[in-house]
C-alpha positions as CSV (number, residue, x, y, z in Angstrom):
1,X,28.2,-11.6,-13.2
2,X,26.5,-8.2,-13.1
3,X,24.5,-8.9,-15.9
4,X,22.9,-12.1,-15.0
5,X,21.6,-10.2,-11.2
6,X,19.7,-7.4,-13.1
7,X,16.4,-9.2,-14.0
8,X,16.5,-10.7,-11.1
9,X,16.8,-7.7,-9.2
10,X,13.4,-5.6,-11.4
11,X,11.9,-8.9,-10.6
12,X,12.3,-8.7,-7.1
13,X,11.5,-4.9,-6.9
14,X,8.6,-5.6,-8.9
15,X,7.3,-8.2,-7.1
16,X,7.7,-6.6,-3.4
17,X,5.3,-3.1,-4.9
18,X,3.0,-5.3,-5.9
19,X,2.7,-6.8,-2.4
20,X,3.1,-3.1,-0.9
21,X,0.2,-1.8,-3.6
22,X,-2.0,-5.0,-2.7
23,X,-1.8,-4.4,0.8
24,X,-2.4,-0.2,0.7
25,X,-5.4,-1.4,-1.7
26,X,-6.7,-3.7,0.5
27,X,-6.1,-1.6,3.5
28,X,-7.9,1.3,2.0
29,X,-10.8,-0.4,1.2
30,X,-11.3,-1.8,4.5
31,X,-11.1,1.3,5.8
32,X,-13.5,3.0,3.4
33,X,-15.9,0.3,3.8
34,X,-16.3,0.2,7.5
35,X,-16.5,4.4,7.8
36,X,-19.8,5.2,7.9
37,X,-18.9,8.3,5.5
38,X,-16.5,6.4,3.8
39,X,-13.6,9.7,4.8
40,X,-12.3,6.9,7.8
41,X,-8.4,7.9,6.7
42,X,-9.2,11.9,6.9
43,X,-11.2,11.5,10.4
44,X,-7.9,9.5,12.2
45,X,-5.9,12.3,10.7
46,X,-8.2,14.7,12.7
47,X,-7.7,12.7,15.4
48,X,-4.2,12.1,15.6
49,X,-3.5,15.8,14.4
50,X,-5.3,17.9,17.1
């Protein structure tokens, strides 16, 4: 019974970092995109930092 679960499992692991890479991609971009200097990540770092 083990046996049978395994590629279901990869396929389910795979599937959910795919999600979690398209959605840091897209997030990223976003980001980068609306900065004026394109460092949007780095300045909210600043921010939230001190």
């Amino acid at each position: 019974m083990n046996v049978g679960l395994n590629p279901v499992k990869i396929i389910w692991m795979m599937m959910w970092a795919a999600i979690a890479s398209i959605l840091l991609f897209f997030s990223i971009t976003v980001s980068a995109i609306l900065s004026k200097t394109g460092n949007l990540a780095f300045t909210f770092s600043k921010i939230r930092g001190g």
